[in-house]
C-alpha angles and dihedrals in degrees: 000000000000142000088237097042088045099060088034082064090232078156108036079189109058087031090064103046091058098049093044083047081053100041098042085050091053089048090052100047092052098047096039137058098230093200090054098044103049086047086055101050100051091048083052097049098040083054104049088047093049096052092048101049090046089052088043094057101039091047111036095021095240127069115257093212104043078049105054106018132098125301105193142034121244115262098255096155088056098043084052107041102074087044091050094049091053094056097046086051087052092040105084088053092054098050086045091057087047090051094056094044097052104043081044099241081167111037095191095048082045090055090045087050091048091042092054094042096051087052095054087043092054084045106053088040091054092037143055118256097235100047079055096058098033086052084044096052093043088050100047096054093044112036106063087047082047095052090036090060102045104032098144100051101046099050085044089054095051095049084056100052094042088052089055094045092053095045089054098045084053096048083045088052088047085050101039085054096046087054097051095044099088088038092056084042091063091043095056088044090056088046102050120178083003092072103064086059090045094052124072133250120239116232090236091052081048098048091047099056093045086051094067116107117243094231091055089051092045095060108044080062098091124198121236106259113222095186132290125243131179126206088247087060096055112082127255119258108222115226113216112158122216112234123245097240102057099094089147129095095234084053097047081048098050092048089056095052092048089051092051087046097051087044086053 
């Protein structure tokens, strides 16, 4: 038989006999002192079987007990063998799986690990031991037949409620944000140029900008203009040549005058 099929109460029979065994042996280890009781049943035991054996003897000339007891152990080695095997094959699994966990070959399993164990650790400081294991053993055998009966209803019930948490997380974040705005307003306002560096692009800001032509960018990049001039704005210069023959200085003189006259 199964685990599954075990805690599903395929067989009511064998099912509860395991949870009265549980729950007998929790009753039993909150009402009685299991150190004192097992030392009291063996000095009760050896006892009873001493004196019987010595009357025995003294009366009826042969032990009852050597007579009638038992003759051989039980074959524990052999009972525990098979079982122990088992375990040794599935060990090195197991420490594998240890390793990993510890030296966080997996850092989000190692944070689940650590979350479920602070929890336990929060829950058996704050309560008692024996509630914890009475609650575990209820829960075990009942839960699963619970889930298995109402299936439906219960994963219905936790998409809704998955659905609602999501829509209000969403309307707090809305809200948290409207709150902050005029906050981070007055923070970009103390920082001033610094800001726009601080806050983050958008990708479609991003995208836009990337998106513009070349051309387009190039040409909205305008040169300095120094002024333009044409050849027909420059005056014109006159040309008056000077003749061969005036080597004087009256005739170099008279040549200059003519040619300011002519450019007036």
């Amino acid at each position: 038989m199964s685990s599954c099929d075990l805690l599903l109460w395929k067989n009511p029979l064998e099912t509860g006999k395991v949870f009265g065994g549980l729950v007998v042996a929790l009753l039993i280890l909150k009402k009685v002192n299991l150190v004192t009781f097992f030392l009291r049943v063996l000095y009760t035991t050896l006892f009873a079987s001493s004196t019987i054996e010595f009357v025995s003897k003294v009366v009826l000339g042969q032990g009852l007990v050597t007579k009638y007891g038992v003759k051989e152990c039980p074959n524990l080695p052999g009972m525990l063998r098979p079982k122990m095997e088992e375990f040794l094959k599935q060990l090195p699994y197991y420490q594998s799986q240890m390793r990993q966990l510890l030296f966080a070959a997996s850092p989000q399993h190692s944070f689940k690990a650590a979350g479920v164990l602070y929890i336990l650790h929060k829950l058996i400081s704050t309560v008692r031991l024996w509630p914890l294991l009475m609650i575990g053993v209820v829960s075990t055998f009942s839960l699963p037949l619970v889930y298995k009966t109402y299936q439906r209803e219960i994963d219905s019930a936790v998409e809704h409620g998955v659905k609602t948490a999501k829509t209000k997380s969403a309307e707090f974040q809305q809200i948290a944000s409207e709150k902050a705005s005029p906050y981070v307003k007055q923070v970009e306002e103390k920082l001033g140029p610094i800001s726009q560096y601080l806050s983050p692009k958008s990708p479609s800001s991003s995208n836009a900008a990337s998106a513009v032509p070349l051309s387009t960018a190039s040409s909205r990049v305008s040169e300095p203009s120094y002024g333009s001039a044409s050849g027909s704005s420059f005056p014109k210069v006159p040309s008056a040549e000077l003749s061969p023959g005036a080597t004087k200085e009256e005739d170099v003189v008279a040549g200059l005058k003519a040619n300011e006259a002519i450019a007036l």
